[in-house]
N, C-alpha and C positions, 0 to 999 in steps of 0.2 A: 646426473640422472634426471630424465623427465616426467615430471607429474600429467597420469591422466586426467583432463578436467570428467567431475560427473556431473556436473549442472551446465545448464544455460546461462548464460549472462544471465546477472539478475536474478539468478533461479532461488540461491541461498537469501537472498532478501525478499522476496515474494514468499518465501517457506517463513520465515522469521515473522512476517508480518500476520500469515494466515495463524500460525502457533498464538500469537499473543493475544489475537483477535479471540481467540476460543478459553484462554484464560480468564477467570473473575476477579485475580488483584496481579497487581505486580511477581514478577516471577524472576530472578535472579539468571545467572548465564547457564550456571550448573543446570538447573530445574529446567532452562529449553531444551539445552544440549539433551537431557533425558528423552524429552518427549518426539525429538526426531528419529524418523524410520531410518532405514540403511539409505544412502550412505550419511553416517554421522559427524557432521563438520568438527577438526579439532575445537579446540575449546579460544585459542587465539585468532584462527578466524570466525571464527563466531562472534569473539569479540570487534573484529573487524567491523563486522557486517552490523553489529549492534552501533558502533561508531559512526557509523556510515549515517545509518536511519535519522540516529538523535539530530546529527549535523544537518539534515534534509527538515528535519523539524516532523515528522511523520512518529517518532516517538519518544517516550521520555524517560529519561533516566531518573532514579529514586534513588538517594541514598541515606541511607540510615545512620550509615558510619563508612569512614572509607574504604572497611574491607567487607561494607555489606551494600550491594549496590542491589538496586532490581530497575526491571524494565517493563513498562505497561504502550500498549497503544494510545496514541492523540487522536486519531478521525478513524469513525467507521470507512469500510471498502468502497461504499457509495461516495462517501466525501473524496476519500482518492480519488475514484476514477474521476468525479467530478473537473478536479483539480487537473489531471491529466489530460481531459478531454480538452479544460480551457487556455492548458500549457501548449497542444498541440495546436489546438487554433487560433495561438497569438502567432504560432509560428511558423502558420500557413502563409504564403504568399499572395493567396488569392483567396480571403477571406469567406465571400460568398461561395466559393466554387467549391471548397471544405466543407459548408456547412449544408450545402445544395448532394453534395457526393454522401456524407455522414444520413443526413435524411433519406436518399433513396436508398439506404441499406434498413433502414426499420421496418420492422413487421410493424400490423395492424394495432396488437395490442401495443407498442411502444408509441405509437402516433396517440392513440387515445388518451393514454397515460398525458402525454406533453400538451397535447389537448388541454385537458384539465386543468393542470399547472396553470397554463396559460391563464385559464378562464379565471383561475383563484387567485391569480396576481391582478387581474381585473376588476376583480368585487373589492381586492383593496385598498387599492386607491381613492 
């Protein structure tokens, strides 16, 4: 018998990451597994997917006692993408032509923004 997939690649760990991001401590597997809408991942792939994270370093497992584990996030969404932005552009080919392509997709407020940055990594020096 074959299983329909209901996620995207990735989907159930993008879902996992946004769930613990909205949590204020540690939350065990039981207690996310609760807090997801339809469809509700078993309880082993979830664990899966919790597996997954810890091993990427992206979150962290707590354990209290062995059969008390919980799960908290490591970096806000902005640190990810960060991270992702600089993963993809190690592993451009044409490093200029990435970051020249990435720039002419920002709006005016993104430019201002990196603006700034700029300028505030220049007063401290």
């Amino acid at each position: 018998m074959t299983s329909m997939r209901t996620r995207e690649w990735g989907g159930l760990e993008r879902e996992v990451l946004r769930l613990l991001r909205e949590q204020a401590k540690p939350v065990s597997a039981r207690q996310l597994q609760d807090l997801f809408a339809e469809p509700v991942p078993a309880y082993t792939t979830l664990m899966t997917a919790l597996t997954r994270l810890e091993r990427k370093s992206v979150i962290a497992r707590v354990e209290e006692s062995p059969r008390k584990v919980r799960f908290s996030i490591r970096r806000s969404d902005g640190q990810d993408a960060g991270i992702s932005m600089m993963s993809a552009l190690d592993e451009a080919g044409d490093r200029q032509a990435a970051l020249l392509a990435f720039a002419g997709n920002l709006d005016d407020d993104d430019v201002a923004l990196l603006r700034a940055a700029f300028a505030g990594q220049r007063k401290k020096r």
